[in-house]
C-alpha positions in Angstrom: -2.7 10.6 23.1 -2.6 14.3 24.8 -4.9 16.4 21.9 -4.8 20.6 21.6 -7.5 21.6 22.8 -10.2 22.0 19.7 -10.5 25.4 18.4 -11.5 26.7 15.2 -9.2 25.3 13.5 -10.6 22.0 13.3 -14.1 23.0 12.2 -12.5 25.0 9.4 -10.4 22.0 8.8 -13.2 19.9 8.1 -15.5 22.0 6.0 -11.8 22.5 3.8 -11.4 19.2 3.5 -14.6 18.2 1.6 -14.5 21.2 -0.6 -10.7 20.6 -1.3 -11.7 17.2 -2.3 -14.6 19.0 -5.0 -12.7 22.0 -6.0 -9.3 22.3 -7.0 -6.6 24.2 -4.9 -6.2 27.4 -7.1 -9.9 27.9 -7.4 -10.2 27.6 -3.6 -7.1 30.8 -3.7 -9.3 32.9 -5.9 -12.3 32.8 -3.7 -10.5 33.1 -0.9 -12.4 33.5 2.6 -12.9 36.6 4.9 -13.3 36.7 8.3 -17.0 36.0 8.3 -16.9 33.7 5.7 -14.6 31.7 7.9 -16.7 31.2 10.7 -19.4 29.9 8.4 -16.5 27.2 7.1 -16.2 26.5 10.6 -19.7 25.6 11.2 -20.2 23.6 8.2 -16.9 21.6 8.7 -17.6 20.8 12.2 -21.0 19.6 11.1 -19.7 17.3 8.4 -17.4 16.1 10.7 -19.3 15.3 13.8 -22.1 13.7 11.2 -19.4 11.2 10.3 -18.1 10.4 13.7 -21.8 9.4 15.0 -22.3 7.0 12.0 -18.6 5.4 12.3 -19.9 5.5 16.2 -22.9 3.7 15.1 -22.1 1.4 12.2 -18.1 0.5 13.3 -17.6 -2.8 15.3 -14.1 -1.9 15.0 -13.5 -0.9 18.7 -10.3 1.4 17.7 -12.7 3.1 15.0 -15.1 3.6 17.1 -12.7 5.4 19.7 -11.8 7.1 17.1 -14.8 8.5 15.7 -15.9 9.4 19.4 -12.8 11.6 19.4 -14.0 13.4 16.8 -17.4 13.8 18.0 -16.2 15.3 21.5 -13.4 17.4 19.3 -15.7 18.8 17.0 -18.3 19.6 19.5 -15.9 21.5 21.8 -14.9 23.5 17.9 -18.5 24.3 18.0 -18.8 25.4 21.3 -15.4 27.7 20.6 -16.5 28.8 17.4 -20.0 30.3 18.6 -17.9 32.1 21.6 -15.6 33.5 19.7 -18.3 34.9 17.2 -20.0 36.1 19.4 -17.2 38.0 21.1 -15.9 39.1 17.6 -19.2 40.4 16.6 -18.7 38.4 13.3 -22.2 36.9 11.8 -21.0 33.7 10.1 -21.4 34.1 6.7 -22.2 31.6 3.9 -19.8 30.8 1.2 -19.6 28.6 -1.8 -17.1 26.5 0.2 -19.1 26.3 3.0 -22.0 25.1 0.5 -19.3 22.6 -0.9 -18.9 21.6 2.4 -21.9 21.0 3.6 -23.3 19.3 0.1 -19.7 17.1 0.5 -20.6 15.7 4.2 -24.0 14.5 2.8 -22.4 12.7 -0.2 -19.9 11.0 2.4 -22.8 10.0 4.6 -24.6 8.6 2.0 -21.3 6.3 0.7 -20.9 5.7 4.1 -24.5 4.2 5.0 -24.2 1.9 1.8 -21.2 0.0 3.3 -20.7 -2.4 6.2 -18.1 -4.2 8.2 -14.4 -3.7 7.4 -15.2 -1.9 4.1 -16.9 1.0 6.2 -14.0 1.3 8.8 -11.7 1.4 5.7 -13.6 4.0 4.0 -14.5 5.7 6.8 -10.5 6.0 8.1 -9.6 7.3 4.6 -11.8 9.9 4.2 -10.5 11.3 7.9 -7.0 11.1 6.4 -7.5 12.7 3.4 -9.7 15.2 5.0 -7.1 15.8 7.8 -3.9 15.9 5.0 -6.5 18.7 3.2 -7.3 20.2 6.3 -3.6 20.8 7.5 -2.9 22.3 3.6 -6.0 24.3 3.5 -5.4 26.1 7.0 -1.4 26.4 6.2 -3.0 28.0 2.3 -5.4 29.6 2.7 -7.6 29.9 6.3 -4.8 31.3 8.1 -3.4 33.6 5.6 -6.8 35.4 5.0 -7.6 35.7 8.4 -8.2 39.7 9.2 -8.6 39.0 12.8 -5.6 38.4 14.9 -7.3 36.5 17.5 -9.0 34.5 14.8 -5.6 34.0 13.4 -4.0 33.1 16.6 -6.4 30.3 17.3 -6.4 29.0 14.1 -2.6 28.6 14.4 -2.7 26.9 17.9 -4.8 24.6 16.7 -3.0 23.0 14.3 -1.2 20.3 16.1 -4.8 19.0 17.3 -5.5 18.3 13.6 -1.7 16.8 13.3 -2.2 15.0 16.3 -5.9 13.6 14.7 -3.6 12.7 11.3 -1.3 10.9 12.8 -3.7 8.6 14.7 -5.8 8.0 11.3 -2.8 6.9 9.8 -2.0 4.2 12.4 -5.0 2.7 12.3 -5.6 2.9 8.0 -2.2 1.2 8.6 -3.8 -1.4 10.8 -6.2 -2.2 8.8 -4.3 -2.9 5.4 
């Protein structure tokens, strides 16, 4: 499957995702973002993110899974590597943020339900958590990362980056259908 190249986008994605799942969606529009704030988001989403790809890497036997979850790995990691360029061409200092604290905090709880389980039960909770986090992810940019972004080339990649995180949806569907 031909992937966007990773931007942005999917490190914000990902830190949304896990504060979207602790906070509901009109507190997350009260508090929303700014430009520095964003690019912390971005750093703590791609964390939480590539921290669960290594473990599915790790603790899958599900080949398609673990495809999968090396995807994400190599996606996130290239975020990273976007994300710090683009900072530091911005001359934005990332910035932390209660939902970049959310974030983080929600990455460790989903490692930590994630080590306790084995076998098909992990794959299964492992591929729902990246669709919810993806469906989240996809709202959250559409809501409220995009919308608040100041900077138009922030903004820009953001945007162009959204059909990765569709494109990442779409395959953790197929295989949560797979497995049912």
């Amino acid at each position: 499957m031909k992937r966007s190249t990773p931007s942005l986008l999917l490190a914000a994605a990902a830190a949304l995702l896990t504060a979207l799942l602790a906070t509901p969606l009109a507190a997350l529009a009260q508090t929303a973002p700014n430009d520095a704030q964003i690019a912390g988001i971005v750093v703590a989403a791609n964390s939480v993110d590539i921290d669960a790809g290594k473990l599915a890497q790790k603790t899958s036997s599900n080949a398609d899974v673990k495809a999968f979850a090396k995807q994400m790995v190599t996606d996130h990691t290239g975020v990273n590597k976007q994300a710090t360029a683009l900072v530091k061409k911005l001359k934005v200092k990332p910035e932390d943020s209660e939902l970049a604290d959310t974030l983080k905090k929600g990455g460790a709880d989903n490692i930590a339900k994630l080590k306790a389980l084995k076998g098909k039960e992990f794959d299964r909770a492992y591929i729902d958590q990246e669709v919810t986090y993806h469906e989240t992810v996809i709202g959250a940019l559409d809501k409220t990362l995009i919308p608040n972004a100041q900077n138009a080339e922030l903004k820009e990649t953001l945007v162009k980056t959204l059909p990765a995180f569709v494109a990442h949806l779409e395959h953790a569907k197929k295989l949560q259908a797979s497995m049912k």
